[in-house]
RODO-2510 file (C-alpha; in nm, 4 decimals, decimal comma):
residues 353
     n   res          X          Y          Z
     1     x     2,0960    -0,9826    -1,4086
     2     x     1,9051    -1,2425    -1,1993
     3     x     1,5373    -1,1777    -1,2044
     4     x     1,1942    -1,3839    -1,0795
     5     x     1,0167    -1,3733    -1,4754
     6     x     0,6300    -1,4710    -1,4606
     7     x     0,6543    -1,6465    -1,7528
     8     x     0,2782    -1,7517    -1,7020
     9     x    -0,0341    -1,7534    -1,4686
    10     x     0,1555    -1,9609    -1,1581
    11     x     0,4796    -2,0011    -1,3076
    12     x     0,7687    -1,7686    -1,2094
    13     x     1,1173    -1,8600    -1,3340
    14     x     1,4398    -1,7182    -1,1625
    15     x     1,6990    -1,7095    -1,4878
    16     x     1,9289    -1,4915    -1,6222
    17     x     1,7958    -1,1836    -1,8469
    18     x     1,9268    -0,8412    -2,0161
    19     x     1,9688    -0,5496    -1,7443
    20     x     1,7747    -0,3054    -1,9075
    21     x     1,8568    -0,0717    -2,1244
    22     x     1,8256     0,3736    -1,9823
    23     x     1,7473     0,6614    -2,2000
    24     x     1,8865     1,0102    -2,1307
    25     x     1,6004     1,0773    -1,9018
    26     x     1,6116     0,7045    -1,7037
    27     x     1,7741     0,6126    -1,4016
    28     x     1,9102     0,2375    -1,3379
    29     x     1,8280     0,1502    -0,9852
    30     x     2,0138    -0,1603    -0,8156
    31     x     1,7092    -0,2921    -0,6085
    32     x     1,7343    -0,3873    -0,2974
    33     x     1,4337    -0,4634    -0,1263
    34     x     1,1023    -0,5305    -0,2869
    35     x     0,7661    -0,5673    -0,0884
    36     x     0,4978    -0,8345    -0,1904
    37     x     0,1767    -0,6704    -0,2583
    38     x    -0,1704    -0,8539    -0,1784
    39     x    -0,2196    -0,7614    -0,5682
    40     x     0,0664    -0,9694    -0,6335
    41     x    -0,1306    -1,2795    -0,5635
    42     x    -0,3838    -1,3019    -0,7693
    43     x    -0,1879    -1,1295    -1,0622
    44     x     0,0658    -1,3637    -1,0186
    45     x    -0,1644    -1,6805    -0,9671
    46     x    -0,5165    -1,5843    -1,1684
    47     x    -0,5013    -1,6997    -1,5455
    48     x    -0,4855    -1,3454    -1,6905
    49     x    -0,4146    -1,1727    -1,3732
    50     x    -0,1275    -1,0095    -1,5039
    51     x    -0,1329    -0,7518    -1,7422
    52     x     0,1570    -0,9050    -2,0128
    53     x     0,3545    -1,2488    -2,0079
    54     x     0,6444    -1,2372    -1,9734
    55     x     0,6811    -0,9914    -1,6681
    56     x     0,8846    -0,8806    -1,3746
    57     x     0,6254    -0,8155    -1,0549
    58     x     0,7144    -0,5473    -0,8053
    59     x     0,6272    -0,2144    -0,7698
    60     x     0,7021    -0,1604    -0,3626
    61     x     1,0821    -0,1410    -0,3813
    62     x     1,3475     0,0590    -0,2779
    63     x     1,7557     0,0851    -0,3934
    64     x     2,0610     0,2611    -0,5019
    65     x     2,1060     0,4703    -0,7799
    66     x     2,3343     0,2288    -1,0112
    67     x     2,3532     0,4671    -1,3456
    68     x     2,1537     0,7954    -1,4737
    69     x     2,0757     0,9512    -1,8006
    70     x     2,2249     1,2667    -1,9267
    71     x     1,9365     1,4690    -1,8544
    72     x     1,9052     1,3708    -1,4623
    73     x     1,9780     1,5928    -1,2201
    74     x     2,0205     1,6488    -0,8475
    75     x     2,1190     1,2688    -0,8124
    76     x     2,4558     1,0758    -0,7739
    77     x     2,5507     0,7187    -0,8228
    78     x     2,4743     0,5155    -0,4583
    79     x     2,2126     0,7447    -0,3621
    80     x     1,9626     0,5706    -0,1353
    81     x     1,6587     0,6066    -0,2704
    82     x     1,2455     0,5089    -0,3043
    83     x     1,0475     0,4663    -0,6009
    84     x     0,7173     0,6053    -0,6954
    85     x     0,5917     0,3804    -0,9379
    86     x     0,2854     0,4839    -1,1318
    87     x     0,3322     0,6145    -1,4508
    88     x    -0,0010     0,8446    -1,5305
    89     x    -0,0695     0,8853    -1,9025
    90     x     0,0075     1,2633    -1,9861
    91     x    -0,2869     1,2543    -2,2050
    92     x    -0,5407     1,1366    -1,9739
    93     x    -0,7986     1,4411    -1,8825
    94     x    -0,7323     1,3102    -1,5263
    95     x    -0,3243     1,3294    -1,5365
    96     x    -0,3668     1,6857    -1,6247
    97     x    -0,6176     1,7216    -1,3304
    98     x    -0,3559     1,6387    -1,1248
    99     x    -0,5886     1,3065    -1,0211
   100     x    -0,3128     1,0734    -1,1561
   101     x    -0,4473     0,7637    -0,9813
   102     x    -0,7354     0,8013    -1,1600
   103     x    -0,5690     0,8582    -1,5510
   104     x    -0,6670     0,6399    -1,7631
   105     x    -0,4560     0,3975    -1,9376
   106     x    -0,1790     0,5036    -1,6832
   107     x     0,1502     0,2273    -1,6492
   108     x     0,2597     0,1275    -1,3116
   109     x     0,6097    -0,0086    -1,2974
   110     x     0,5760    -0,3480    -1,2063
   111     x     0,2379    -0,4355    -1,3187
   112     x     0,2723    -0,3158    -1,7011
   113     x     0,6164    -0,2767    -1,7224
   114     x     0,9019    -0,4548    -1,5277
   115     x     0,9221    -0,3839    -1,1457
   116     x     1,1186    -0,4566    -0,8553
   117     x     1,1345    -0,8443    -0,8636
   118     x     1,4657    -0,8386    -1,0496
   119     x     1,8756    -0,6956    -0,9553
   120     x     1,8160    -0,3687    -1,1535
   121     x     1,5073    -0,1248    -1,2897
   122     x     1,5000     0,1059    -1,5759
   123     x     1,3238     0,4382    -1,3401
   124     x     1,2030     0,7187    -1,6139
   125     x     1,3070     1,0471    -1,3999
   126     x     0,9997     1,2384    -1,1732
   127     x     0,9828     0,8917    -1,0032
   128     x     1,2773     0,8260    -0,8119
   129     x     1,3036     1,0107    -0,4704
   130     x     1,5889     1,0347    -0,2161
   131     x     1,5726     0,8669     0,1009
   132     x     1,6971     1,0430     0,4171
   133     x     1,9813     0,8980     0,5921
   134     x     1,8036     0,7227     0,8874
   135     x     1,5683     0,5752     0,6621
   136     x     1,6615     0,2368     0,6044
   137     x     1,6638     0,0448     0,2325
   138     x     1,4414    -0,2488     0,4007
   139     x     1,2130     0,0495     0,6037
   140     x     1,2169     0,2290     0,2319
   141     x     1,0210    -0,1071     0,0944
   142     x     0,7576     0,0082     0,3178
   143     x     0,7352     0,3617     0,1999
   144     x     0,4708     0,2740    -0,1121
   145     x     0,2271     0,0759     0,0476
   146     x     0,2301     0,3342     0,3326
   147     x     0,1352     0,6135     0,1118
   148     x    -0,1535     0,4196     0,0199
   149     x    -0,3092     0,4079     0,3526
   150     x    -0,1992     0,7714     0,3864
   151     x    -0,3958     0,8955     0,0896
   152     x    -0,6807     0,7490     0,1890
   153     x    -0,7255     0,8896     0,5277
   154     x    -0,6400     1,2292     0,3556
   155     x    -0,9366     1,1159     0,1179
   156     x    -1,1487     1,0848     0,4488
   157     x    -1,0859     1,4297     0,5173
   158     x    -0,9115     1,3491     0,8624
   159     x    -0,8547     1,5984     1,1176
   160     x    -0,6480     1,6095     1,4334
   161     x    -0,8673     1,4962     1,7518
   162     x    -1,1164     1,2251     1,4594
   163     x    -1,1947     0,9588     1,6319
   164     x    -1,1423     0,6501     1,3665
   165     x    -1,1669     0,3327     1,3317
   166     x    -0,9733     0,0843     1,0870
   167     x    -1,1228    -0,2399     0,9489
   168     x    -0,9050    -0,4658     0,8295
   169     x    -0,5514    -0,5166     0,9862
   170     x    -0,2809    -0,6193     0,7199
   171     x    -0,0184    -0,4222     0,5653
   172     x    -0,2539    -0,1756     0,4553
   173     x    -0,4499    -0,1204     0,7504
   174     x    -0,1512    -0,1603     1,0022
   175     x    -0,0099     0,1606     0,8326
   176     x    -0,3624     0,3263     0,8393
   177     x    -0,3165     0,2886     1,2505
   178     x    -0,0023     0,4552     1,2353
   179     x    -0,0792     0,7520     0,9584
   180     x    -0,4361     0,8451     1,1373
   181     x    -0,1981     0,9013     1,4799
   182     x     0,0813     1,0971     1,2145
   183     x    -0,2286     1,3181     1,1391
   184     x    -0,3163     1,3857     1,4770
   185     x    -0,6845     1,1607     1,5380
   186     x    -0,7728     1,0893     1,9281
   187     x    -0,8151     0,7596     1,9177
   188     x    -0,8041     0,5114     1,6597
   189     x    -0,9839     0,1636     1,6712
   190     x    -0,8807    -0,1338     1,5040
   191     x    -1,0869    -0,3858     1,3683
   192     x    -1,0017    -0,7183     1,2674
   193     x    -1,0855    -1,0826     1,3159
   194     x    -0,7227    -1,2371     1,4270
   195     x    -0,6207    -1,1503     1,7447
   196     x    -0,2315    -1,1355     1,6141
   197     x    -0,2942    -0,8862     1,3808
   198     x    -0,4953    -0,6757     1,7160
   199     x    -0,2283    -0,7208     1,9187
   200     x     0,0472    -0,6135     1,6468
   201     x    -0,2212    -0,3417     1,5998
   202     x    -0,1993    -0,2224     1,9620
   203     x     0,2062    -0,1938     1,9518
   204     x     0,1576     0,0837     1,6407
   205     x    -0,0432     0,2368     1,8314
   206     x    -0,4244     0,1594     1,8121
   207     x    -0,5887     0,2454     2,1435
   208     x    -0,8565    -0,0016     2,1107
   209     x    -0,9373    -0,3298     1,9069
   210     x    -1,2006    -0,5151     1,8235
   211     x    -1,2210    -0,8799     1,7331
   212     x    -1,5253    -0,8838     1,4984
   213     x    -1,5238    -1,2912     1,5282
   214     x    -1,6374    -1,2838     1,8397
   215     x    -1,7719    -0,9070     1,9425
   216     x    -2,0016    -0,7349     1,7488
   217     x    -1,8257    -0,4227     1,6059
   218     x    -2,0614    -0,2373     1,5323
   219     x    -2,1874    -0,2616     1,8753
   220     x    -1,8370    -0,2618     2,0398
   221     x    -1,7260     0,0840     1,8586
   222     x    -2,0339     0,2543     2,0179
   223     x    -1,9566     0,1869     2,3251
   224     x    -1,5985     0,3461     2,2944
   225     x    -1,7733     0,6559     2,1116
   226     x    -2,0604     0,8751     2,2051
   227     x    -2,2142     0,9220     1,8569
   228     x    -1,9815     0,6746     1,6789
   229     x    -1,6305     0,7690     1,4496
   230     x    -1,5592     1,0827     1,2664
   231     x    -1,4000     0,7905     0,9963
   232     x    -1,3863     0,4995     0,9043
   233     x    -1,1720     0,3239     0,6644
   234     x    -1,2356     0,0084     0,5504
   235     x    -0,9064    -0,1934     0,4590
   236     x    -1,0423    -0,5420     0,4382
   237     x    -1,2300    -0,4966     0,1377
   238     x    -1,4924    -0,7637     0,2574
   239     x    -1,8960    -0,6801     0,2467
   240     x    -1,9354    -0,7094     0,5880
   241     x    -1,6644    -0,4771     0,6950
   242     x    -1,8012    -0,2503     0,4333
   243     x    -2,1201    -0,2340     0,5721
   244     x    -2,0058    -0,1869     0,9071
   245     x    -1,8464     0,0966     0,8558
   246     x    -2,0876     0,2777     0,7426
   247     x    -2,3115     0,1250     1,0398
   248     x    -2,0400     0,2852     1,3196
   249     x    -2,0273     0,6090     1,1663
   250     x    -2,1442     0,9253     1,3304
   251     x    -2,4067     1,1880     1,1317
   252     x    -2,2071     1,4007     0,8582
   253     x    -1,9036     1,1938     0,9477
   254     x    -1,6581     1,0061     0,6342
   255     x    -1,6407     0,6438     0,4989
   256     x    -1,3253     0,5646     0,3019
   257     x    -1,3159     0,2045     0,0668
   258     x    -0,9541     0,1205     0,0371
   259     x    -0,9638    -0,2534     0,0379
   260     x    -1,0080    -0,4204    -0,3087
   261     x    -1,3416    -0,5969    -0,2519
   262     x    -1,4083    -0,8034    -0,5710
   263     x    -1,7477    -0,8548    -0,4250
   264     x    -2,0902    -0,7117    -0,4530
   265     x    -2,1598    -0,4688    -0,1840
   266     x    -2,5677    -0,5833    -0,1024
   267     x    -2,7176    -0,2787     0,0880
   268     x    -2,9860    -0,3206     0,3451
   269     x    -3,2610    -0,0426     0,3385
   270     x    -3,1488     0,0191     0,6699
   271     x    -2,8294     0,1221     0,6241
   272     x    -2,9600     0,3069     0,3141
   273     x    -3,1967     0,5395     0,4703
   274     x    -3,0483     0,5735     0,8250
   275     x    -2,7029     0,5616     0,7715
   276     x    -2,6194     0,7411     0,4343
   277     x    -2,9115     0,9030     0,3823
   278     x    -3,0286     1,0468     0,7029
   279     x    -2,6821     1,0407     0,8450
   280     x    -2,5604     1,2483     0,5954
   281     x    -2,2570     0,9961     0,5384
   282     x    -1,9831     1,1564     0,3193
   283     x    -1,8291     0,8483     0,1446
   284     x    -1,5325     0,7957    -0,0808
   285     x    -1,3331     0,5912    -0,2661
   286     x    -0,9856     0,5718    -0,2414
   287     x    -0,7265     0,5126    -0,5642
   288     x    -0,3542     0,4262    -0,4895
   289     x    -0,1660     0,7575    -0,3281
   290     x    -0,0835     1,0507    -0,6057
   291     x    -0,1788     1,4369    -0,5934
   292     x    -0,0191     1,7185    -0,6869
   293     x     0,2707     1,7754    -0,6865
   294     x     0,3750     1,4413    -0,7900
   295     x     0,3951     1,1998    -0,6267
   296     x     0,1587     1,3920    -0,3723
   297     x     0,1628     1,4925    -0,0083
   298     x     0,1119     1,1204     0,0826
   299     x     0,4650     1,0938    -0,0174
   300     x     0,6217     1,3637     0,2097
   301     x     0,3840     1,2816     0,5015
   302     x     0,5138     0,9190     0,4866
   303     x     0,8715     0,9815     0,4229
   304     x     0,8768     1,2183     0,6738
   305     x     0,6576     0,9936     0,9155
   306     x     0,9579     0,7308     0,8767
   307     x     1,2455     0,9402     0,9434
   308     x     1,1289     1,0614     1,2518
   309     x     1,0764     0,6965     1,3837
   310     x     0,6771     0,7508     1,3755
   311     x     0,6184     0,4627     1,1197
   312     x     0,6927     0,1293     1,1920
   313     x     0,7568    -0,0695     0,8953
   314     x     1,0054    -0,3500     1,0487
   315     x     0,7416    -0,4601     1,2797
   316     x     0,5208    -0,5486     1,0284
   317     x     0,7602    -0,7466     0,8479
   318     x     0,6347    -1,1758     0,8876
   319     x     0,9576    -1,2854     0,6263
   320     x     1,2017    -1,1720     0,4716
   321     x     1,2938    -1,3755     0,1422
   322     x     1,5045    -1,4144    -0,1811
   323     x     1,4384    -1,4080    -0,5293
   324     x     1,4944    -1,7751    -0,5211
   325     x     1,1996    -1,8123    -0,2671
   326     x     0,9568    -1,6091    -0,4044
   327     x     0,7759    -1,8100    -0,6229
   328     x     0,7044    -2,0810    -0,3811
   329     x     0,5642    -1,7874    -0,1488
   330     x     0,3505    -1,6135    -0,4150
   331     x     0,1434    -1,9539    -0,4348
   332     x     0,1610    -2,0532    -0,0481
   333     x     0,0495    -1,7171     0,0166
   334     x    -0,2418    -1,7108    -0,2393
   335     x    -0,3828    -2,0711    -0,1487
   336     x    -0,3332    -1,9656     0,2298
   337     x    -0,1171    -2,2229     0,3142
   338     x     0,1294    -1,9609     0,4664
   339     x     0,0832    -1,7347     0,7658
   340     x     0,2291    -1,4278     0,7404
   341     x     0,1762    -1,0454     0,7546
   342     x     0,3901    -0,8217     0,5870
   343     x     0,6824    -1,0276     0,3008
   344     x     0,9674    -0,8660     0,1586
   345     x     1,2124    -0,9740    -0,0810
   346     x     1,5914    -0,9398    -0,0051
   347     x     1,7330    -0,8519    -0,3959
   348     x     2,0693    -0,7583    -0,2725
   349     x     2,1337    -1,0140    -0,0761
   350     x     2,5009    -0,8662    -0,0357
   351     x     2,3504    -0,5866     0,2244
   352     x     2,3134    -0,6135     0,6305
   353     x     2,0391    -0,3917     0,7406
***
């Protein structure tokens, strides 16, 4: 089969390898769209970002079922179908919790084992789920990155009428916009510095953004609220966005950290005392998308949010690739040589939609 192989830190290879082997409890899945991750970057392009050499990236993908063990069930050959890939460890105190984000030494299919950057995945069964009929293959690429932003609100404690505000408008955050109206909040306010991104932010659906270049957000979010947001979630993963969500926050109200910061978080005693401490701020961190049962309510709320045309995955999409492409793209989009918003990977380039 014809796969993209990171051979080494900033050198993929598209060749020829094995298509992998199934046990009796594996599926084969033909892929046929594969999203690019931010994580992709730097795992792809940092020396040691990845986890093993040689290894197939890709862990947002979606396909057909190509060939099953003996002991699947419930599934035929062709089914249309999305992939949930973490792999908890089953002896991890947290996997039995039912916190699998969190288990420890956990596998995620793509990142320690090979993903969705290749013509066919070995699937172990419990992580393969069907697609409805109006959900497209390429809209399907979008359903694991969705969850994430999904979880997180849920990890915010959301309610219907919230008022909340987003930092951060990528991928991540674009499908926080869309999940906080999917769970019912009043207004949502988007936060980022491009106005592109804002503007692609008001078509899903945010009812007021906020260019943090050249407003001050803080400042700006007040004036929409009376005592500030019920939540705010900070996609960006920058310091300053960090901070300022905890800044526009009302008394009692939730913080969530989704964005990977890779940065110190320097607190002012400010924000300290009169923010969390005084406000009562409820804050949280927020780990990839699983709860009980596997792969969580995330899962349904997103699947569910797609097929009834409430998620909008196609209008995030900047470019849509090959295998033969990708590499050049991985390192154009880590160096930031590229603009773009949302990349995904045609692996079957045989199909139309």
């Amino acid at each position: 089969m014809k796969a993209a192989v990171l051979e080494t830190a900033g050198h993929m290879v598209v060749k020829n390898v094995p298509v992998p082997e199934i046990s009796d409890d594996d599926f084969l899945i033909k892929v046929a769209y594969s999203g690019v991750c931010g994580s992709d970057l730097p795992r792809s392009q940092k020396e040691g970002g990845a986890r093993l050499y040689p290894l197939i990236l890709g862990h947002e993908f979606s396909g057909t079922v190509a060939k099953m063990g003996a002991n699947i069930k419930g599934f035929n050959v062709g089914d249309h179908v999305a992939i949930a890939p973490l792999i908890p460890n089953p002896e991890s105190i947290y996997t039995k919790m039912g916190l699998y984000g969190l288990s420890d030494n956990y596998n995620l299919i793509g990142t320690g084992s090979n993903g969705g950057f290749a013509e066919y995945v070995k699937v172990p069964k419990g992580h393969v789920l069907h697609l409805p009929d109006n959900i497209s293959l390429k809209n399907a690429a979008g359903i694991e990155p969705a969850t994430v932003s999904a979880y997180g609100l849920m990890r915010g404690n959301i309610q219907a009428g919230d008022v909340v505000a987003i930092f951060g408008c990528g991928s991540i955050g674009q499908f926080a916009i869309q999940c906080a109206k999917l769970y019912g909040a009043k207004t949502v306010i988007a936060v980022d510095i491009f106005d592109d991104k804002l503007e692609l932010a008001k078509t899903l659906g945010a009812d007021y953004t906020v260019n943090s270049k050249s407003d001050n957000a803080v400042a700006k979010i007040m004036e929409f609220t009376q005592y500030g947001v019920d939540l705010a979630v900070d996609c960006a993963g920058n310091k300053i966005t960090e901070t300022q969500a905890l800044e526009c926050t009302r008394k009692d109200g939730n913080v969530v950290f989704v964005g990977i910061s890779n940065d110190e978080l320097p607190l002012s005693a400010e924000v300290v005392e009169k923010h969390i401490m005084r406000g009562g701020l409820n804050i949280h961190g927020s780990w990839m998308s699983y709860s009980m049962p596997y792969p969580g309510r995330a899962w349904d709320v997103v699947i569910n949010g797609m097929s009834q045309k409430e998620l909008n995955f196609e209008a995030m999409i900047s470019h849509v690739i090959t295998l033969d492409d990708l590499a050049s793209y991985l390192e154009q989009m880590y160096n930031r040589k590229l603009e773009f918003n949302k990349v995904v990977v045609k692996v079957d380039e045989s199909l139309k939609d």
